[in-house]
C-alpha positions in Angstrom: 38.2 29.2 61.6 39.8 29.3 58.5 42.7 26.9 59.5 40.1 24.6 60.5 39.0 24.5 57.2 42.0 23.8 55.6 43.2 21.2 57.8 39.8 19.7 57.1 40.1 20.3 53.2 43.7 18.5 53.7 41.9 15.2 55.7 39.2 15.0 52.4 41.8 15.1 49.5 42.0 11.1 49.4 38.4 11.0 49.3 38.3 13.4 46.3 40.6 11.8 44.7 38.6 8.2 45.7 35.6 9.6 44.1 37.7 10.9 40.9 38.3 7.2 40.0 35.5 6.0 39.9 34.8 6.6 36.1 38.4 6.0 35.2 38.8 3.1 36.5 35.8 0.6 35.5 36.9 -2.5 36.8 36.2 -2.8 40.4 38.7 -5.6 41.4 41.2 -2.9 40.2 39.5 0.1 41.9 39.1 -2.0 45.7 42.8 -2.6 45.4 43.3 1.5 44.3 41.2 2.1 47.0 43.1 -0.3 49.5 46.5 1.4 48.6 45.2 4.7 48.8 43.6 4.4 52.7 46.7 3.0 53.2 49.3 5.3 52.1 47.2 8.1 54.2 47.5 5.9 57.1 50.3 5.9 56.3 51.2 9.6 56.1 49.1 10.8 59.3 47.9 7.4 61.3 45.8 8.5 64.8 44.8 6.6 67.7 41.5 4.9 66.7 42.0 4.9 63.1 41.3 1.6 62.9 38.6 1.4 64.9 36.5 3.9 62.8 38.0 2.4 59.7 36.4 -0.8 60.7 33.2 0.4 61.8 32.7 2.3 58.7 33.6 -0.8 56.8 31.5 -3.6 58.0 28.8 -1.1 59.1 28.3 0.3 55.7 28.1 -2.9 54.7 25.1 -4.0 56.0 23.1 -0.5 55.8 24.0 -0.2 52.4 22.6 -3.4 52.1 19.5 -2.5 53.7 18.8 0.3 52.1 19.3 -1.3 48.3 17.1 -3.8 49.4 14.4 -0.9 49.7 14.7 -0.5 45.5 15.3 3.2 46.2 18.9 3.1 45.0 20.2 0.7 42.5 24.3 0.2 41.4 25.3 -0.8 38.0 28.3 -1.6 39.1 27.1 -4.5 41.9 30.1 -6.8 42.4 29.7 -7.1 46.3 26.3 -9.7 47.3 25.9 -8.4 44.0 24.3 -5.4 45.0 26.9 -2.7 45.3 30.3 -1.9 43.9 33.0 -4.0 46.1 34.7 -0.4 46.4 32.1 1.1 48.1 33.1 -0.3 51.9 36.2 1.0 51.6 35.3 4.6 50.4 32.8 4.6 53.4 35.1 3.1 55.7 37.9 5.6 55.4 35.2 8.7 55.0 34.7 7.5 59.1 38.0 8.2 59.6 37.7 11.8 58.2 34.4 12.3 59.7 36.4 11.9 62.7 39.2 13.3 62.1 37.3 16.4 61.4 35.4 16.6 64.2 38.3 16.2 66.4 39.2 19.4 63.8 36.5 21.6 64.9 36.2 20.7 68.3 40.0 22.0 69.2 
């Protein structure tokens, strides 16, 4: 069980370090395209079979129920420079936690 943490720990580290950013780097034209490089340099490094798939999902899916549930007023962004409503980054950090939701259930199911 153990390993399975690790190897689960391993899959999260570009998220961590996604989420890191996010007060360093302000501007969010500049963030999305951080963002952008780092999903794709850990494609990159370890690329599965569906990757895209849930990459895409997660991206245009996110999308719209983050835009629903804004539109509630229950959460607001200061940062809103997508419909603005939400950060433009925040697709992308969804879209590649998908792939490490997945990733780590494919983790703990073996």
């Amino acid at each position: 069980m153990f390993s399975k943490i690790i190897k689960i720990l391993i899959q999260t580290i570009p998220i961590y370090i996604m989420v890191g950013l996010i007060p360093l780097i302000t501007n969010d034209y500049i963030l999305t395209g951080v963002y952008m490089a780092t999903i794709a340099l850990a494609l990159f490094i370890k690329k599965e079979r569906g990757d895209f798939i849930f990459l895409s999902v997660g991206f245009f899916a996110m999308i719209f129920f983050e835009w629903i549930f804004l539109s509630t007023g229950v959460e607001i962004f200061l940062r809103n420079s997508l419909f603005g409503i939400m950060p433009l980054w925040l697709p992308f950090l969804w879209a590649y936690a998908f792939v490490v939701m997945r990733r780590s259930a494919k983790i703990l199911e073996h």
